[in-house]
C-alpha positions in Angstrom: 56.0 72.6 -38.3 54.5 69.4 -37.1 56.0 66.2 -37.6 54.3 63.2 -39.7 54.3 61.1 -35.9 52.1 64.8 -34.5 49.1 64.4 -37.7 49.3 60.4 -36.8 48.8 60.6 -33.1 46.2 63.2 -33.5 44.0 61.2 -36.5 44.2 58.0 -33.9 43.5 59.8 -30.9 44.1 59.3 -27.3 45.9 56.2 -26.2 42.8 53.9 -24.1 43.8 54.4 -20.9 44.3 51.4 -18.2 41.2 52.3 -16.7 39.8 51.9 -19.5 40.6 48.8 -20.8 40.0 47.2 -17.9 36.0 48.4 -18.1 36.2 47.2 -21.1 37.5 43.8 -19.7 35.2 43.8 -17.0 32.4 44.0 -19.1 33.5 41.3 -21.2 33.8 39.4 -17.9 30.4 40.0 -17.6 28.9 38.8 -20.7 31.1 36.0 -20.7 29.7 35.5 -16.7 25.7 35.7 -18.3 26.7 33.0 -21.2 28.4 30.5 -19.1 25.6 30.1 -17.4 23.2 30.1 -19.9 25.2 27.6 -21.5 25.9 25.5 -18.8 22.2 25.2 -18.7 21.9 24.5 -22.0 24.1 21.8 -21.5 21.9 20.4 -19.0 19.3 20.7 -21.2 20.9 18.6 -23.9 21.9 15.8 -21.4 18.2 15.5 -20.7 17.3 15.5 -24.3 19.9 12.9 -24.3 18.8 10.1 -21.9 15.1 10.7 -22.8 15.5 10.8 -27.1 19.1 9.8 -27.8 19.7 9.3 -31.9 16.1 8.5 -32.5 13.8 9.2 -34.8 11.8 11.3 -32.9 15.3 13.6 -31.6 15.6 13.9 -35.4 12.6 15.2 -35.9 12.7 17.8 -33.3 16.1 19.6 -34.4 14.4 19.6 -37.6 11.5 21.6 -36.0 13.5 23.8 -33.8 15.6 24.8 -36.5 12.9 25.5 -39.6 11.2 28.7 -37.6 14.8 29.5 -36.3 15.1 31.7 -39.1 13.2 34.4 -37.3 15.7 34.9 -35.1 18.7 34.8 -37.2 17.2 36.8 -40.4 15.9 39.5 -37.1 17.6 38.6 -34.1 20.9 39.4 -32.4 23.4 39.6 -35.0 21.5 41.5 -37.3 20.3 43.9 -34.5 24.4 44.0 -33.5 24.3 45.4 -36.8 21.7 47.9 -37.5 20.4 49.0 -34.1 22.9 48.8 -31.8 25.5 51.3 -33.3 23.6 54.2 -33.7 21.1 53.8 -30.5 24.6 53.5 -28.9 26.1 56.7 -30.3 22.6 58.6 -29.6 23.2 57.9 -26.2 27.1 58.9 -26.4 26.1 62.3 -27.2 23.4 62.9 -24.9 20.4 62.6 -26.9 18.5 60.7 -24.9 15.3 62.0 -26.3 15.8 60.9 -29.7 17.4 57.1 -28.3 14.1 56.4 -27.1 11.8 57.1 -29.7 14.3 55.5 -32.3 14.2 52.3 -29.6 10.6 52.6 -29.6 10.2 52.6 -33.7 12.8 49.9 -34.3 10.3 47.6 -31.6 7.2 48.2 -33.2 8.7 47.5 -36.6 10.7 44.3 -35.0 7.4 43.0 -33.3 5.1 43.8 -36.7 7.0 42.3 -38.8 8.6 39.1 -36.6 4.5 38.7 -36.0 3.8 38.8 -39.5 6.1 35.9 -40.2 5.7 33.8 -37.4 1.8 33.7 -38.6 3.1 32.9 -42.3 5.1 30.3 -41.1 2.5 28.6 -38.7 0.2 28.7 -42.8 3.3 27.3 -44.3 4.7 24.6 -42.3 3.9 22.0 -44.4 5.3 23.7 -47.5 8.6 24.2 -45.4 8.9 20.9 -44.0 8.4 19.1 -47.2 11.2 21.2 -48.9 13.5 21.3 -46.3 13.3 17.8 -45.2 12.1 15.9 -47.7 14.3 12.9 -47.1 11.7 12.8 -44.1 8.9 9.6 -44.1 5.5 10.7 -44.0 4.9 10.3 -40.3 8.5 12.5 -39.2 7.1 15.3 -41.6 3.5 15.3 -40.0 5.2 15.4 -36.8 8.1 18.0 -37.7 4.8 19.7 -38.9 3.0 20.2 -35.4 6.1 21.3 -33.6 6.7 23.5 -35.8 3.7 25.5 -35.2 4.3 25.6 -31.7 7.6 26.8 -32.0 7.2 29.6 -34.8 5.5 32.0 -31.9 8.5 31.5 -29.9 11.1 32.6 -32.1 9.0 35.6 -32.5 9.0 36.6 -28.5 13.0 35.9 -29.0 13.1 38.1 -31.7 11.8 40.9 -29.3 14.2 39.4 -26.5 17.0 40.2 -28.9 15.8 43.7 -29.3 15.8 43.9 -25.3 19.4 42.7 -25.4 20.3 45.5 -28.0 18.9 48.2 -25.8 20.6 46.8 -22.7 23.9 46.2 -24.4 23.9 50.2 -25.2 23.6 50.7 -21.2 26.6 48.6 -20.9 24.1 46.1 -18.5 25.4 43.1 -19.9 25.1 40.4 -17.9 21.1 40.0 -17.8 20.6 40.0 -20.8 22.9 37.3 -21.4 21.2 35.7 -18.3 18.0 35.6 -19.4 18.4 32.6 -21.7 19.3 30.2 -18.3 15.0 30.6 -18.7 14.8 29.6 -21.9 16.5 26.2 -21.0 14.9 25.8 -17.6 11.4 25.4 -19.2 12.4 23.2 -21.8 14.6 20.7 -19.3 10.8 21.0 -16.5 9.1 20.2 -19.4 10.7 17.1 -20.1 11.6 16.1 -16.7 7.3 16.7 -15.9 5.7 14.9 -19.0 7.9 12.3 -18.6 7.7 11.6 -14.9 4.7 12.9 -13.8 2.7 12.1 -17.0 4.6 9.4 -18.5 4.9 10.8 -22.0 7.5 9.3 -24.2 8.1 9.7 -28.4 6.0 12.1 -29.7 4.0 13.1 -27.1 6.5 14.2 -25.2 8.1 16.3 -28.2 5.2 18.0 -27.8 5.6 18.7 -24.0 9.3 19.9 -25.1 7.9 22.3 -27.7 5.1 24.2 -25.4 7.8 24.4 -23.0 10.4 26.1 -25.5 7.1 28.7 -26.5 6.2 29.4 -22.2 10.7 29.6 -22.1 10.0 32.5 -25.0 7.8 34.5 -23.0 10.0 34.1 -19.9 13.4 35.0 -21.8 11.6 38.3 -23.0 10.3 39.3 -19.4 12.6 38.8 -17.5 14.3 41.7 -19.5 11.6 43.8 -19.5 11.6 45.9 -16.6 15.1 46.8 -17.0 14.4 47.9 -20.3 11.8 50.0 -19.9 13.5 51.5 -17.1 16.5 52.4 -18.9 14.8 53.4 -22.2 12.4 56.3 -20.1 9.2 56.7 -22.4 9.2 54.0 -24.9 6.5 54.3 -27.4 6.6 51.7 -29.9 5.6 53.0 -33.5 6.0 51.9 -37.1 7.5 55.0 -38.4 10.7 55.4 -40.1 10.8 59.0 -40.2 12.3 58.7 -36.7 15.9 59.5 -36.0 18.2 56.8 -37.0 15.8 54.3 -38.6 16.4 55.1 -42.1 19.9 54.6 -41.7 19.1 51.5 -39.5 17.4 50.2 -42.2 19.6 50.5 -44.5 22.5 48.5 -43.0 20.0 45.9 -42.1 19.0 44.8 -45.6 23.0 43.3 -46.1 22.9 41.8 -42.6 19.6 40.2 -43.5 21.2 38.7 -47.3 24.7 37.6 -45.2 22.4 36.0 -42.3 19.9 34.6 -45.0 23.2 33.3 -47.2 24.7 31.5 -43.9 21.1 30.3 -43.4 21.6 28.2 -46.1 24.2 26.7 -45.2 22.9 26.0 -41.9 19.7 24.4 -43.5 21.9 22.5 -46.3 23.3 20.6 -43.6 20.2 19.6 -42.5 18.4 18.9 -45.6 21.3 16.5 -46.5 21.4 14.8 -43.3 17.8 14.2 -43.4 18.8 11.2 -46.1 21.3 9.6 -43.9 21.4 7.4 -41.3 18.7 7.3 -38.5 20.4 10.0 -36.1 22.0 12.1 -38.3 20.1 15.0 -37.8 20.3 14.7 -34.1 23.9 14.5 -34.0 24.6 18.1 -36.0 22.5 19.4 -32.9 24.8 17.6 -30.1 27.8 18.6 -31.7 27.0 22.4 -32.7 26.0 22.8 -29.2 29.2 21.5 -28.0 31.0 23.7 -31.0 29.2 27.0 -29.9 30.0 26.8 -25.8 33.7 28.1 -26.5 32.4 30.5 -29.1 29.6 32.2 -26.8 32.3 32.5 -24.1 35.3 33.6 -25.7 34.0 35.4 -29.0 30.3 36.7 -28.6 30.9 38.2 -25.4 34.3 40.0 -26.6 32.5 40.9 -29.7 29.3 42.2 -27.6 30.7 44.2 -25.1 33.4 46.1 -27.6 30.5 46.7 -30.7 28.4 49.6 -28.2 32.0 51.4 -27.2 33.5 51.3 -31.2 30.0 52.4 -31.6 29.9 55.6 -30.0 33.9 56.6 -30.5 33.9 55.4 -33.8 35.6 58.9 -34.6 38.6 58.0 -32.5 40.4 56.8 -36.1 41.8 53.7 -37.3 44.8 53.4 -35.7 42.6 53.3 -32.2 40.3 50.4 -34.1 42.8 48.4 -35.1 44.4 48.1 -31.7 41.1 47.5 -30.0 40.0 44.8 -32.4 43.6 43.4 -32.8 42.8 42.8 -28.4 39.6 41.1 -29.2 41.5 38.9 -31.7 44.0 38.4 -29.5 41.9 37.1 -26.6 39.9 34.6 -28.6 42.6 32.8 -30.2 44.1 32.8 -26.9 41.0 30.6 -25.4 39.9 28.7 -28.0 43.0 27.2 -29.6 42.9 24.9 -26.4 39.6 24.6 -26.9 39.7 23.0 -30.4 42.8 20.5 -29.0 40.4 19.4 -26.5 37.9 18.6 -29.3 40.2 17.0 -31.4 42.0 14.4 -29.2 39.6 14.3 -25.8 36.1 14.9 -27.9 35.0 11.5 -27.2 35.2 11.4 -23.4 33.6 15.0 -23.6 30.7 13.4 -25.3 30.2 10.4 -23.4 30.2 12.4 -19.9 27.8 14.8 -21.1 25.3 12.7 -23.2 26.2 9.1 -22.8 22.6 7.8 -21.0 20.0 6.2 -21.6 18.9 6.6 -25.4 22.3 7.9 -25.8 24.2 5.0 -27.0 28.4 4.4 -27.4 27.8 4.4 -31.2 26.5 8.0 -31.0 29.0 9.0 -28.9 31.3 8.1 -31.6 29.7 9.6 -34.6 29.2 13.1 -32.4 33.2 13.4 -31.6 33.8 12.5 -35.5 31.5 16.1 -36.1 32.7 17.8 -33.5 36.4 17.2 -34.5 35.3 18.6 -38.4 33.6 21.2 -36.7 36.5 22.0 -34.2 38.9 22.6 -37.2 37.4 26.2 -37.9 36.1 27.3 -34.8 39.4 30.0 -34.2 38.9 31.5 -37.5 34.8 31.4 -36.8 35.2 32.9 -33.1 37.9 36.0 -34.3 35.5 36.6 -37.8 32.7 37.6 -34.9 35.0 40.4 -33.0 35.7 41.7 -37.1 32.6 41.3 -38.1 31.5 43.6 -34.9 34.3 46.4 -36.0 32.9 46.7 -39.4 29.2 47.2 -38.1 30.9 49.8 -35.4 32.1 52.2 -38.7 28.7 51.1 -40.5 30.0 49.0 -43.1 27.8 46.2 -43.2 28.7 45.3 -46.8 32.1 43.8 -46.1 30.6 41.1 -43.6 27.9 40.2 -45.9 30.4 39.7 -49.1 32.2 36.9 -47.1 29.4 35.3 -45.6 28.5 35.0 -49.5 32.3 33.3 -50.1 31.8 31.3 -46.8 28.5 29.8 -48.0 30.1 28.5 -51.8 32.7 26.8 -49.7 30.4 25.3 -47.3 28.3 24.0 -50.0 30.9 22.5 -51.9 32.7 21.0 -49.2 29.8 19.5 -48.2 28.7 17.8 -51.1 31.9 16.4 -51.9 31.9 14.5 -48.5 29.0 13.5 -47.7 28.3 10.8 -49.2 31.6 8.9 -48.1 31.3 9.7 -45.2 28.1 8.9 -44.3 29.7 4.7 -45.6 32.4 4.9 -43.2 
């Protein structure tokens, strides 16, 4: 007779072995390689942004633009693809049916593309609906404007929609680090874009918000091909198709539609912020975009690329029981908290001399440095618990329980909103 210990070991299966772990570490490594790049560059980006648009008016009006057809990609993108598409193309490929991986790649791209094309078109039609609702405490002239750039920029979350599909497929392959990588594009258009209509055409204001925004669309296209070949290498015969009677895609669809109410619940959120600091100070707007950026660098290096590199493997051994979960999870935990407590010290006391050598230039004044640490530092608070909710959030999708994530993100949104409301307001007078 077998003891209790026998049925246990055998229910959690085989201990990882160090070989093992260290792949797993490795890729990690390389994600986290692919990101600090990306957002060092993006970094660069943002210092440009800096010196040339500061607190203005104008810097206000373009996070407002970038961020109203942003809701592409996160309603479509990477998270909700982490979700739905990555765990079973990843477990198709575990057991060898390649066949059936490519044409469930191929029906999940044509829906992707249909449908991200569908509403980027409806959102170039609606811009000035959106723009008037979600910014309202806009003038006139900064809605027309948030109007224009909008248009530009709703057919380039739409190519980064795809690019996160690319990333998906990649991801399965365990290729992580282009990918990743292929962002560094994104930002390089957008910083030549600025750095040529300002010095070779002498644009300024507005028109040179308009140079930025073409450039984010051409960055769009560039992000997506630079991922391309790989892809279609990988994949074999990809044929993109809008059926759902294809392998997997039912079931795909069905742990989107959570995803897609968590994502959109966290969206609102997001855009609350927004919409209330649209009818604050001159700035306001601009400075959530500094400090989220600053906010999300520890995040991207520490948590997404933990929490991408470990969702394809849970994916395909899924089987191996919970006990073999909860220690490969309770690592990922581990190893975030382990980077970013430091991380959110450094916000807290040094935040200030962070954002002054980054931004502090031209447009950028002292008094904007200030007000970006004090969001930062409010910001910084939660960004532990935010990073380690990623690597759980990336378990549950791994055993296809997308319902758990969303009912938090639900409980995360009422606190956000109340929070928010209660403090705004004085703290907008100090």
């Amino acid at each position: 007779m077998k003891a209790p210990s026998d049925d246990l070991a055998s229910f959690a299966g085989p201990e990882r072995d160090p070989g093992e772990i260290r792949g797993r570490a490795r890729a990690s490594g390389r994600v986290a390689a692919g990101m600090f790049l990306t957002r060092i560059s993006g970094l660069v980006r943002e210092g440009v942004f800096a010196h040339h648009f500061g607190t203005s008016v104008v810097a206000d009006v373009w996070r407002a633009a970038l961020r109203t057809p942003n809701i592409l990609q996160n309603l479509l993108g990477e998270g909700t693809l982490s979700a739905s598409f990555i765990p079973i193309y990843s477990e198709l490929l575990g057991e060898r049916r390649d066949a059936e991986a490519a044409r469930f790649a191929g029906a999940i791209l044509g829906l992707l593309t249909a449908t991200a094309g569908l509403l980027a078109v409806l959102g170039i039609l609606a811009a000035p609906l959106f723009v008037a609702i979600l910014f309202a405490g806009f003038d006139p002239d900064q809605q027309a404007l948030t109007v224009e750039l909008v248009r530009i920029l709703f057919p380039m979350t739409a190519l980064l929609v795809v690019s996160a599909w690319g990333l998906g497929v990649l991801n399965s392959h365990r290729r992580f680090f282009l990918p990743y990588v292929a962002p560094l594009g994104w930002n390089a258009c957008m910083i030549g874009g600025m750095l040529v209509g300002s010095t070779v055409f002498g644009a300024s204001g507005d028109r040179l918000a308009h140079w930025l925004a073409w450039s984010a669309l051409l960055g769009g296209g560039v992000q997506l091909g630079v991922q391309l070949p790989l892809v279609l290498r990988l994949v074999g015969e990809l044929r993109p198709s809008l059926s759902i009677n294809v392998t997997g895609v039912r079931e795909a669809l069905r742990n989107f539609v959570p995803v897609v109410a968590a994502r959109g619940a966290l969206n609102v959120v997001s855009y609350l912020d927004y919409f209330l600091a649209a009818y604050l100070a001159t700035g306001a707007v601009a400075v959530l975009g500094y400090a989220q950026t600053l906010y999300l660098l520890p995040i991207s290096l520490f948590a997404l690329s933990t929490a991408a590199s470990e969702l394809p493997e849970l994916s395909r051994d899924r089987q191996g029981g919970t006990d073999r979960l909860k220690r490969d999870v309770g690592r990922g935990v581990e190893r975030v908290t382990y980077f970013l407590a430091p991380s959110t010290v450094a916000y807290l006391l040094l935040g200030d001399v962070i954002v002054a050598a980054l931004f502090q230039r031209g447009e950028f004044s002292p008094d904007a440095v200030r007000v970006t640490w004090a969001v930062l530092a409010a910001y910084s608070i939660g960004m532990s618990a935010s990073a380690a909710s990623r690597v759980l959030s990336s378990a549950f999708y791994a055993i296809r329980n997308t319902r758990t994530p969303a009912r938090i993100a639900y409980l995360r949104v009422g606190l956000s909103t109340a929070v928010g409301l209660l403090l705004m307001l004085p703290m907008d007078r100090l």
